[in-house]
C-alpha positions in Angstrom: -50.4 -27.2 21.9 -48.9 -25.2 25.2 -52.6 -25.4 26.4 -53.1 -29.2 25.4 -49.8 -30.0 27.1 -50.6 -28.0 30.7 -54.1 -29.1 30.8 -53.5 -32.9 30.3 -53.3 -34.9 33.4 -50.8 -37.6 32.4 -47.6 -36.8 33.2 -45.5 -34.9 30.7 -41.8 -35.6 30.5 -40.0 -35.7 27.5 -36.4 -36.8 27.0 -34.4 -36.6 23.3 -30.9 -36.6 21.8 -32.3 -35.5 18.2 -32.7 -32.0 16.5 -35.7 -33.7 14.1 -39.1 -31.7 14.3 -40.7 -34.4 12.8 -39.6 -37.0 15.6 -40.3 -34.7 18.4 -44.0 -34.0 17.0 -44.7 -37.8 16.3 -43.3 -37.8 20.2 -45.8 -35.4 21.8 -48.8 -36.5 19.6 -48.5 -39.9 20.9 -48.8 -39.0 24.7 -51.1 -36.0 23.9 -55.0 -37.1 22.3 -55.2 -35.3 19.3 -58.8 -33.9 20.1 -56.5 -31.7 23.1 -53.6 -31.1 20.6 -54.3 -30.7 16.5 -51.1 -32.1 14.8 -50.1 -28.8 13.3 -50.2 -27.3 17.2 -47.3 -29.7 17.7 -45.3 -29.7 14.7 -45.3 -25.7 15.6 -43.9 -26.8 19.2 -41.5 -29.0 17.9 -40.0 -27.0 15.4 -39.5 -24.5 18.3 -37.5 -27.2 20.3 -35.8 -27.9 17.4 -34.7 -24.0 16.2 -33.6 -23.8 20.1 -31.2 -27.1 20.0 -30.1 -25.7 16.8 -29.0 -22.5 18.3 -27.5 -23.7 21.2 -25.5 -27.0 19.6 -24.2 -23.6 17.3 -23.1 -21.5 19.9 -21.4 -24.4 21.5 -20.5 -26.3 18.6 -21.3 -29.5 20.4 -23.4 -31.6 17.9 -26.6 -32.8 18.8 -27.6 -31.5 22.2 -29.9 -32.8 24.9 -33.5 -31.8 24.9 -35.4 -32.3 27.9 -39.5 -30.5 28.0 -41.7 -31.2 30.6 -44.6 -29.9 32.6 -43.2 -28.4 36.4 -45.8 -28.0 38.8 -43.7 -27.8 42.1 -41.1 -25.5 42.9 -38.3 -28.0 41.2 -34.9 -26.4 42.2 -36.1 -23.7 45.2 -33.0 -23.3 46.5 -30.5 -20.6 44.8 -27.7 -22.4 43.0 -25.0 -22.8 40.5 -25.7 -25.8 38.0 -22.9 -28.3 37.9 -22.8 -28.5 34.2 -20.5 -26.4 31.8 -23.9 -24.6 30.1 -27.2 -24.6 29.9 -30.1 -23.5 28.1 -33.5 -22.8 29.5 -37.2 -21.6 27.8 -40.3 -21.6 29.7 -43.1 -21.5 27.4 -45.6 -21.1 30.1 -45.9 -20.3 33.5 -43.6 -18.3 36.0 -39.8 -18.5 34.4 -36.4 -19.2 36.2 -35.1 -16.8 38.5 -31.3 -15.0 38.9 -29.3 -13.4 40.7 -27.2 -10.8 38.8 -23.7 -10.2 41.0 -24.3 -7.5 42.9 -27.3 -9.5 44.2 -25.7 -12.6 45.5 -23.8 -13.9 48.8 -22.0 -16.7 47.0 -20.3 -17.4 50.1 -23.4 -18.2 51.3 -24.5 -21.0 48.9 -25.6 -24.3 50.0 -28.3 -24.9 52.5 -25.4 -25.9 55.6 -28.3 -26.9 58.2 -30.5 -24.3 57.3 -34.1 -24.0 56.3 -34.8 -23.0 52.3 -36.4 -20.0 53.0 -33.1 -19.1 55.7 -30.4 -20.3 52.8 -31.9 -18.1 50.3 -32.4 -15.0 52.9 -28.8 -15.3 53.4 -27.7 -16.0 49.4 -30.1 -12.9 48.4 -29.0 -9.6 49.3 -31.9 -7.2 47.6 -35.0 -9.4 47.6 -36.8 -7.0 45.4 -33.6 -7.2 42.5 -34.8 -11.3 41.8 -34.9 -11.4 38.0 -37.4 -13.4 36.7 -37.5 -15.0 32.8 -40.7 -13.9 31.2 -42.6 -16.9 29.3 -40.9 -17.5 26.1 -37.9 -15.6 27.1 -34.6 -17.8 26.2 -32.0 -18.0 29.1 -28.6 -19.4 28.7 -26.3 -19.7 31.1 -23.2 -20.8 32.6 -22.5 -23.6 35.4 -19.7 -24.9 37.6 -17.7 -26.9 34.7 -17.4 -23.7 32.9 -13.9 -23.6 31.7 -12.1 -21.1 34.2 -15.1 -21.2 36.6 -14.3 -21.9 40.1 -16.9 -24.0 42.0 -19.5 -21.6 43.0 -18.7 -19.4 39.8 -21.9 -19.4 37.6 -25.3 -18.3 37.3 -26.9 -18.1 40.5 -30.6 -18.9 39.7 -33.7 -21.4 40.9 -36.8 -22.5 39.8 -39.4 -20.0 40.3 -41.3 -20.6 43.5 -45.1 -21.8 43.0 -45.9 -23.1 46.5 -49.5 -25.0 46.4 -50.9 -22.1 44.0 -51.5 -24.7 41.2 -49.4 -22.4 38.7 -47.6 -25.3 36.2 -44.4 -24.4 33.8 -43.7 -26.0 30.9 -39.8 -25.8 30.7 -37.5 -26.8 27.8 -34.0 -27.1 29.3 -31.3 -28.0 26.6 -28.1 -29.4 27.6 -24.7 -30.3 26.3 -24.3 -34.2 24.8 -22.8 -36.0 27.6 -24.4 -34.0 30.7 -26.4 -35.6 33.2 -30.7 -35.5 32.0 -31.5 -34.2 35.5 
């Protein structure tokens, strides 16, 4: 299915307030031919979704989150930042995962581009260029953004999409969200 999705060339950009495998499959086989994707493939995928939402709307206790998968094939967020929201959850099934900082790593009085280039803003945000953590495929990520309870405004994960440049690499990115959060 992971294949089927990256090598379509429609775009793929899903968007759901349900935790229903059945749904999200009946959702991906109508954008994806099923000669690409066998049915099964996707019920597989969307079950995944599904067990994530799951998992995060129980560590939050917020209901039905929001699921948002689709295929990245730009460097979406370069810059190093804190998400407005209160928390997030990320999964890249394929392709280069998101990037941190851990705190030791990170100038956060140097976030925000203020006139400067995005490779100067995150040369000054990045103290040890060499300690950028990097999400594996598959690996499940969730973290915590400027609405945080207690947070300040540049308290959170300090993090970015993982830079691709014109190298062709694509992602395909689940990011789950609290009910109520912006889908952006």
């Amino acid at each position: 299915a992971l294949a089927a999705i990256l090598a379509t060339r429609d775009e793929v950009q899903f968007k759901w307030k349900t935790l229903d495998a059945s749904a999200l499959a009946r959702s991906l086989a109508r954008a994806l031919p099923t000669k690409l994707a066998p049915a099964a493939a996707l019920r597989a995928l969307a079950q995944d979704i599904c067990r994530l939402g799951e998992e995060f709307a129980e560590i939050t206790g917020c209901g039905i989150p929001l699921l948002r998968f689709d295929r990245v094939e730009d460097d979406g967020c370069a810059l190093f930042h804190v998400d407005t929201l209160a928390l997030r959850m990320v999964c890249t099934y394929a392709g280069p995962g998101t990037q941190w900082l851990e705190e030791d790593n990170v100038r956060r009085e140097e976030l925000g581009l203020r006139g400067r280039t995005l490779e100067e803003a995150n040369a000054a945000i990045v103290i040890y260029p060499e300690k950028i953590r990097t999400a594996r495929e598959g690996q499940v990520l969730v973290f915590k953004g400027r609405q945080w309870q207690g947070h300040g405004f540049w308290d959170g994960l300090v993090h970015r999409s993982a830079p691709v440049g014109c190298s062709g690499q694509k992602r395909l990115r689940l990011t789950i969200d609290l009910p109520g959060a912006c889908m952006c």
